[in-house]
C-alpha positions as CSV (number, residue, x, y, z in Angstrom):
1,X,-160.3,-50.6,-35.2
2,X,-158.6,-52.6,-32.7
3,X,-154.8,-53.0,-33.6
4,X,-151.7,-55.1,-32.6
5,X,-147.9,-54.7,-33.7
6,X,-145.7,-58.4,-33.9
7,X,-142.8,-57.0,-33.5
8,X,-141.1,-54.3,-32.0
9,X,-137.9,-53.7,-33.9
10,X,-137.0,-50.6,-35.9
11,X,-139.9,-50.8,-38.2
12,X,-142.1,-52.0,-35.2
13,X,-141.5,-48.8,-33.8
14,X,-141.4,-47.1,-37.0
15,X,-145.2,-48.4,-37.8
16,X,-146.1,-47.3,-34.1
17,X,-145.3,-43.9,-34.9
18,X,-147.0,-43.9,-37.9
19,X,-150.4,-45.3,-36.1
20,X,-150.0,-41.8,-34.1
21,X,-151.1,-40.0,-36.6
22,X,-154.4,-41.6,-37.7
23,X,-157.8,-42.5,-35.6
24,X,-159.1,-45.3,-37.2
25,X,-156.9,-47.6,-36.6
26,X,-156.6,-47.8,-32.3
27,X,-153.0,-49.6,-31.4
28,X,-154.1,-51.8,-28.0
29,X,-150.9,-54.5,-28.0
30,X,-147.8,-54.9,-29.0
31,X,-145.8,-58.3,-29.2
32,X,-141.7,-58.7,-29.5
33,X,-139.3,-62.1,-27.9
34,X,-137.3,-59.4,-26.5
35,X,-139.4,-58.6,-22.7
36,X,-137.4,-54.9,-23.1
37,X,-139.6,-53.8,-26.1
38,X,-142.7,-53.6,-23.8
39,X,-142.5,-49.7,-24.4
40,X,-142.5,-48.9,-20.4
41,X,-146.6,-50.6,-19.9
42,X,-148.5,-48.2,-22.2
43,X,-149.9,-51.2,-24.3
44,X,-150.9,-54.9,-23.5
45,X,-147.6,-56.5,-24.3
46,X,-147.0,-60.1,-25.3
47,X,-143.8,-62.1,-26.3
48,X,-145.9,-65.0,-28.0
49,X,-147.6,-63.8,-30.9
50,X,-150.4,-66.3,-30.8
51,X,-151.2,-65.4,-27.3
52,X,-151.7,-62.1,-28.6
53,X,-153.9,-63.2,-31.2
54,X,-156.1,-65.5,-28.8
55,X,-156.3,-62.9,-26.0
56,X,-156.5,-59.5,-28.1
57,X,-158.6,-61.1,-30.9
58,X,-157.6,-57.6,-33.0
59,X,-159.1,-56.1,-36.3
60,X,-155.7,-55.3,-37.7
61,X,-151.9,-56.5,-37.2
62,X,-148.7,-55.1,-38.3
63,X,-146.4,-57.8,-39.2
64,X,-143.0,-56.3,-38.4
65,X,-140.7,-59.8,-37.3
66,X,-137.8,-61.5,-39.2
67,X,-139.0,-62.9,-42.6
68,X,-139.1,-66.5,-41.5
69,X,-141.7,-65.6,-38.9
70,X,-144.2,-63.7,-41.7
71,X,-145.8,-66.4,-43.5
72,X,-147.2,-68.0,-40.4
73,X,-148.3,-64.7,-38.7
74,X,-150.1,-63.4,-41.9
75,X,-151.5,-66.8,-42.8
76,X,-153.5,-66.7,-39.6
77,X,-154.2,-63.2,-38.9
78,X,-156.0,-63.6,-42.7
79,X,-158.1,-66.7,-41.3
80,X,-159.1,-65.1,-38.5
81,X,-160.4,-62.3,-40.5
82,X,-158.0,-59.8,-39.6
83,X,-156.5,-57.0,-41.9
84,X,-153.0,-57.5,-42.4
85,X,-150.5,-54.6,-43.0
86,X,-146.6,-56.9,-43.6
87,X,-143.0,-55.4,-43.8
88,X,-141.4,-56.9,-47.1
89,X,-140.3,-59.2,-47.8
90,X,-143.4,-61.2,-48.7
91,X,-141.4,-64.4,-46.6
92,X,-138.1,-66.1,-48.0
93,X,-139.9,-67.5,-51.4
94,X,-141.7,-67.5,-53.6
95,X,-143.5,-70.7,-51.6
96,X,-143.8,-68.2,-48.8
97,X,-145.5,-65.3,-51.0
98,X,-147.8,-68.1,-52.7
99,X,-148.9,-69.3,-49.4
100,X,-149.7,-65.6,-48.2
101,X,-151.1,-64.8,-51.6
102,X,-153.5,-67.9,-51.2
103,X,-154.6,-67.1,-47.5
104,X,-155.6,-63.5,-48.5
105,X,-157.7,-65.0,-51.5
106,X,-159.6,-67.1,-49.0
107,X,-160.4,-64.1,-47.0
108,X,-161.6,-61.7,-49.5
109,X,-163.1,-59.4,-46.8
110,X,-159.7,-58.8,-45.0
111,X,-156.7,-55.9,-47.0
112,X,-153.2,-57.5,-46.9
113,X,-150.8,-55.1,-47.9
114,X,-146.8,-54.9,-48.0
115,X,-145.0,-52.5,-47.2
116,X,-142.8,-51.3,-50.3
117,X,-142.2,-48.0,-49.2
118,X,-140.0,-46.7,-52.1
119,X,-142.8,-46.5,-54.2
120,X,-143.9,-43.4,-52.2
121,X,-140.8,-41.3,-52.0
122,X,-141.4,-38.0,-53.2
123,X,-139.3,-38.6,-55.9
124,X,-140.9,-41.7,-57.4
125,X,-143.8,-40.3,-57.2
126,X,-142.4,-37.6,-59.6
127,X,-141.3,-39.7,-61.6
128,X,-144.4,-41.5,-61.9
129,X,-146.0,-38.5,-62.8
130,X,-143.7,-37.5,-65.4
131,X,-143.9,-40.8,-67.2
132,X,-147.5,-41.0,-66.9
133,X,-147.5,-37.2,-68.5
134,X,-146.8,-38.9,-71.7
135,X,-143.9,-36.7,-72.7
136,X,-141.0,-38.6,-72.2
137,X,-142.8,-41.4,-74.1
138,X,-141.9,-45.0,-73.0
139,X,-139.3,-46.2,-70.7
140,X,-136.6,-48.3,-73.0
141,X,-133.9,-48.9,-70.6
142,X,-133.6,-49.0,-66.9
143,X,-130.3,-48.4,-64.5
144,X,-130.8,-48.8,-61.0
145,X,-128.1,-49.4,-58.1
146,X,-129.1,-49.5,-54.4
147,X,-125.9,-50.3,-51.8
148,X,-125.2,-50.2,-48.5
149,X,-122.1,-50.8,-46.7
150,X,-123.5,-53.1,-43.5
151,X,-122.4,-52.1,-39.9
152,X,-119.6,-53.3,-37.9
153,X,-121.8,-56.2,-36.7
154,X,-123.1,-57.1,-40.2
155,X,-122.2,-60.4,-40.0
156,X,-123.8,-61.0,-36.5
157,X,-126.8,-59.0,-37.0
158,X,-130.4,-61.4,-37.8
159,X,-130.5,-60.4,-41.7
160,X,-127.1,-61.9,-42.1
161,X,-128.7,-65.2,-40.6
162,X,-130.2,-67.5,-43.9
163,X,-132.7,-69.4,-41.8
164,X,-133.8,-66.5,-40.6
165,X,-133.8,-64.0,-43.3
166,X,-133.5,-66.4,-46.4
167,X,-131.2,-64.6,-48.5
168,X,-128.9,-61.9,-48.3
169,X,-128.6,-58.1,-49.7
170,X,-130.7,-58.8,-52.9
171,X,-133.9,-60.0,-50.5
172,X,-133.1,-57.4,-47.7
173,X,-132.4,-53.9,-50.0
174,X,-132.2,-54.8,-53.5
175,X,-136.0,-55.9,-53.4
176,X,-136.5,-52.3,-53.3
177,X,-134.6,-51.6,-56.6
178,X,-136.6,-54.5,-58.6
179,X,-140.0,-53.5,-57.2
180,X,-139.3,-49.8,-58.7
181,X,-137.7,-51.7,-61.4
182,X,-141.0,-53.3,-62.2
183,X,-143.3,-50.5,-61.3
184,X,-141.6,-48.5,-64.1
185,X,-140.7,-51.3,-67.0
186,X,-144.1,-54.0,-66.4
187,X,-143.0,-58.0,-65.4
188,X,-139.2,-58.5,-66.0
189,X,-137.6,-61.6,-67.1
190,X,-134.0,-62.7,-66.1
191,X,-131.6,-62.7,-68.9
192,X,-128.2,-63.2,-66.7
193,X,-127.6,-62.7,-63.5
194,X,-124.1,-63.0,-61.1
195,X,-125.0,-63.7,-57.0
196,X,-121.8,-63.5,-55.1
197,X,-120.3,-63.3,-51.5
198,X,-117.0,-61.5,-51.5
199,X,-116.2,-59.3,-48.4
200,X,-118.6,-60.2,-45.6
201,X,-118.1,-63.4,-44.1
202,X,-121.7,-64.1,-44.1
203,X,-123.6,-67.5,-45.7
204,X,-125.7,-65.7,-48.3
205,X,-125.0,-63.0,-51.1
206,X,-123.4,-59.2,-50.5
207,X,-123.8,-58.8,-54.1
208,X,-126.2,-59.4,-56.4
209,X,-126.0,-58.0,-60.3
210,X,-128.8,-58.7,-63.1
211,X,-129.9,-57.9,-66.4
212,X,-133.2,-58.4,-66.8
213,X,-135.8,-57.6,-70.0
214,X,-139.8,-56.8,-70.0
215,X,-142.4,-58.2,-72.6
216,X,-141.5,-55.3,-74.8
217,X,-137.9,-56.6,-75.2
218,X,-136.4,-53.4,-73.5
219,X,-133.8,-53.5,-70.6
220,X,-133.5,-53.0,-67.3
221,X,-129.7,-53.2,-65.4
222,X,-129.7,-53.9,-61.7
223,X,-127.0,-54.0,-58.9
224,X,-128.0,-54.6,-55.1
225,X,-124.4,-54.6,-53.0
226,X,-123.8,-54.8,-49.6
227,X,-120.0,-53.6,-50.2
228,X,-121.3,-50.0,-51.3
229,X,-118.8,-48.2,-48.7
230,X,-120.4,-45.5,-49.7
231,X,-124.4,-45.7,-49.7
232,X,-125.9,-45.1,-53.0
233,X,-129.3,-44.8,-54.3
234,X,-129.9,-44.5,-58.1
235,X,-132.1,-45.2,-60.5
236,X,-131.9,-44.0,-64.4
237,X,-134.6,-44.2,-66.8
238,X,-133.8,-43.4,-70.5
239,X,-136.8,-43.0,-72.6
240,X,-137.9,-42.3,-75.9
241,X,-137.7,-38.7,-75.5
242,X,-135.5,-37.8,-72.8
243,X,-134.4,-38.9,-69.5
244,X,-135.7,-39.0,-65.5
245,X,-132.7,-39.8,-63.5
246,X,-133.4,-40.2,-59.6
247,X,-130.7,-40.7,-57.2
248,X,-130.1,-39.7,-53.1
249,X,-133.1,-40.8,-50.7
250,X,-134.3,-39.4,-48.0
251,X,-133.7,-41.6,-44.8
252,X,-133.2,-41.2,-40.9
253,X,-130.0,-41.9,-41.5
254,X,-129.4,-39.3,-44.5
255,X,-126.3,-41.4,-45.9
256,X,-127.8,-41.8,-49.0
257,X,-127.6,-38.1,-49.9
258,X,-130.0,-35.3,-50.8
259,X,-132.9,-37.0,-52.7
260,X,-133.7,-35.5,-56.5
261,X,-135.0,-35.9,-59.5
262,X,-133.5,-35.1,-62.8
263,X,-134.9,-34.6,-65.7
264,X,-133.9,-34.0,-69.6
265,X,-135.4,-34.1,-73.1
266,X,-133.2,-35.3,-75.8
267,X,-132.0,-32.0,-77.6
268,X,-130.4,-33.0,-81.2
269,X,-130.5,-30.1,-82.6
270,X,-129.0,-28.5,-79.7
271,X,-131.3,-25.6,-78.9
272,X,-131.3,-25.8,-75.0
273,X,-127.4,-26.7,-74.8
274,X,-124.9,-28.7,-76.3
275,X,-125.8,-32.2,-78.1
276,X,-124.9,-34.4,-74.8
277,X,-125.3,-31.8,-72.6
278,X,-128.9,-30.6,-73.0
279,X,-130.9,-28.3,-70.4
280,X,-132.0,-29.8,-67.3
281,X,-134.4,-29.7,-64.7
282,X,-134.1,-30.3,-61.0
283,X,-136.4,-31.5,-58.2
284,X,-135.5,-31.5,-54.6
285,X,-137.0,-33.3,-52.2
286,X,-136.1,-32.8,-48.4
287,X,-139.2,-34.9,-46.8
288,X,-140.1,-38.5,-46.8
289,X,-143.8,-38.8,-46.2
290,X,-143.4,-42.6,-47.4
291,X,-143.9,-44.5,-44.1
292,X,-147.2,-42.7,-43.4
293,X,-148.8,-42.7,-47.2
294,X,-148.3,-46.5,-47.3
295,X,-150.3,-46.5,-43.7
296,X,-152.8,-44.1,-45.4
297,X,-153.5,-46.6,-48.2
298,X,-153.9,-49.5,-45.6
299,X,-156.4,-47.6,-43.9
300,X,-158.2,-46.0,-46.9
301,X,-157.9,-49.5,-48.0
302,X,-160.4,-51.1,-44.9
303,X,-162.1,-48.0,-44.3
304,X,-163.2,-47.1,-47.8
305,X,-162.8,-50.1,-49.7
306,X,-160.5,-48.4,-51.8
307,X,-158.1,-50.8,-53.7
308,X,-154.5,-51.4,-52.3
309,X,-152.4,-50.1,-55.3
310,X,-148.8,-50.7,-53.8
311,X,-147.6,-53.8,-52.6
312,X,-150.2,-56.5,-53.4
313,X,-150.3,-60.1,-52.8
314,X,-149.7,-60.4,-56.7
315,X,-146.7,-57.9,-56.3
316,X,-145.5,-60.2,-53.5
317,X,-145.4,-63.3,-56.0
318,X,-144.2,-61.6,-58.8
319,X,-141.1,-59.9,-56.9
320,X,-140.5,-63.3,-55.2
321,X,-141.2,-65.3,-58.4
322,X,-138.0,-62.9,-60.2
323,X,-135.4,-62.7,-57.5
324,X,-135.4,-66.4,-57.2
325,X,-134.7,-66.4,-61.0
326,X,-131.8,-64.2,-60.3
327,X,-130.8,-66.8,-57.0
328,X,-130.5,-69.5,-59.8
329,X,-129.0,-67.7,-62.4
């Protein structure tokens, strides 16, 4: 199937990799502003996406540009029948993610998919399987925390740019922490949330806290901060039973430490340990196959007509819906 990426930046070149790897999807142009990212001639190479779209006329696009750029692309990729594989986030807004959401209604023969990698770490995927094992019971209180500490051009770099990337760490990272968030705990409401610049000298948020609640009534804390000097990546889920606690992630980069997952049961009467301190399990994952399994779904996705079962269009709304609760406060 005849395949274009719009544009070439990390994930651009990420997603190109990851088209490698598969045949059914063929990769025949490639579109970034910048002329340097024509990747030496090997593909037709554009700077205008519509040009690309008017002279490649492809089956399939990968949606890889800044965030104010994806609505438009995916909008009429979608009415030109095209399958539509888009980075997150699903645009600025929730106006953004409604438009996209409505486009791929009207074209109920094309997939659009987003790409919410996290979902497919090894160790989500653990815990996925855990919880749906039915021994930890239900999830009744959630504690994630996902920071970063920028780079020394944070504050020149696009994402720290609000027309172009429409809000700050919460929308870049933390989106990633509430879509977990609501993968494991069902739709979350916001009870009270903070949104706050106070290091980078940036026009949008470096932090962002929450405290958010699902139908149930049961809680879920959240922290997205761009003032993590040291990068951290944890998510805590205390159920009924016992406990999955996953923290480090796998990444190029590796800053985020040595991914794992681990896991207790609640031990009152003390027979694996002592009460507090009950016998543990630990996974360790050194892989992250995440990139290529969300490519693997897209694929299965057209090829197979299998559904799309991580970032829909209704995920899209419903993320976008929630963080501009937490925006408002």
């Amino acid at each position: 199937m005849k395949t274009a990426i719009i544009g070439m930046g990390r994930m651009g070149r990420l997603r190109k990799e990851c088209l490698k790897k598969q045949y059914f999807l063929e990769l025949t142009a490639i579109c970034d502003i910048n002329s340097q990212h024509n990747h030496g001639g090997e593909l037709n190479f554009y700077t205008d996406w519509r040009e690309l779209m008017d002279t490649e006329q492809p089956e399939a696009v990968f949606v890889c540009t800044y965030n104010s750029a994806i609505p438009d692309i995916v909008c009429l990729a979608l009415e030109r029948g095209c399958h539509v594989f888009s980075e997150k986030p699903p645009g600025r807004n929730t106006v953004d993610a409604h438009r996209m959401a409505d486009a791929a209604a009207a074209a109920p023969n094309c997939v659009l998919k987003f790409g919410f990698n996290h979902r497919l770490h090894n160790s989500v995927l653990e815990a996925r399987a855990l919880l749906d094992s039915g021994q930890f019971g239900k999830v009744v209180c959630a504690r994630g925390v996902y920071g970063k500490a920028g780079a020394m051009d944070f504050d020149k770099q696009w994402r720290s740019d609000l027309e172009q990337a429409g809000g700050g760490i919460l929308l870049d990272q933390g989106i990633h922490m509430l879509d977990l968030l609501l993968y494991f705990m069902g739709d979350l409401t916001l009870v009270k949330s903070i949104v706050a610049n106070y290091v980078w000298q940036i026009p949008m948020e470096d932090n962002a806290l929450a405290l958010l609640q699902n139908v149930e009534g049961y809680p879920a804390m959240f922290h997205s901060s761009a003032t993590q000097w040291r990068h951290i990546f944890r998510l805590e889920l205390l159920c009924e039973e016992g406990y999955i606690h996953l923290e480090g992630l796998n990444t190029t980069t590796r800053s985020y430490g040595e991914e794992t997952v681990r896991v207790g049961y609640k031990d009152l009467g003390q027979t694996t340990g002592k009460l507090g301190m009950p016998g543990e399990q630990v996974y360790y994952f050194d892989a992250d196959n995440s990139w290529y399994l969300e490519v693997d779904e897209f694929v299965k996705a057209i090829r197979d007509g299998n559904p799309i079962l991580h970032g829909t269009a209704d995920d899209a709304v419903r993320l976008m819906r929630l963080i501009e609760e937490i925006y408002a406060k």
